[in-house]
C-alpha positions, 0 to 999 in steps of 0.5 A: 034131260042130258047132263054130261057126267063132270055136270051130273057130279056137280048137281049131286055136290050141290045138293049136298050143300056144297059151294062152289070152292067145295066142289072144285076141291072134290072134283079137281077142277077151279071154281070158275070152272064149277060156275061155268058148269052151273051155268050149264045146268041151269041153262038145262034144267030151266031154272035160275038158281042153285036150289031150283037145280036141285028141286029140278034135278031130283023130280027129273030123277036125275039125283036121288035125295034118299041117297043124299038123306041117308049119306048126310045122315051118315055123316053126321053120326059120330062114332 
């Protein structure tokens, strides 16, 4: 499964919780555009919603939700 790297971006914003105007903030972009990529990958990944394409993403390996835990963990930890 070939994910270009703006869609890899997305997918690994997503699976922070992020929303469409969230991720297009971060990476630049209009949410337009982010839901065009999203529709990409769910096209890719075979799957219909944010949450499959996350569940999807993570048993293809293409994110690692350690990573994820770890850093919104992270986040949350006020110091």
């Amino acid at each position: 499964m070939n994910l270009t790297e703006r869609e890899s971006k997305v997918i690994y914003l997503l699976a922070y919780g992020k929303k469409n105007d969230e991720i297009g903030k971060e990476l630049n972009i209009s949410a337009h555009t982010v839901k065009a990529h999203l529709e990409s990958i769910y096209e890719k990944l075979e799957v219909g919603n944010r949450v499959q394409a996350v569940i999807r993403a993570v048993q293809l390996n293409i994110i690692d939700i350690k990573n994820i835990e770890l850093q919104t963990h992270l986040n949350t930890v006020q110091i």
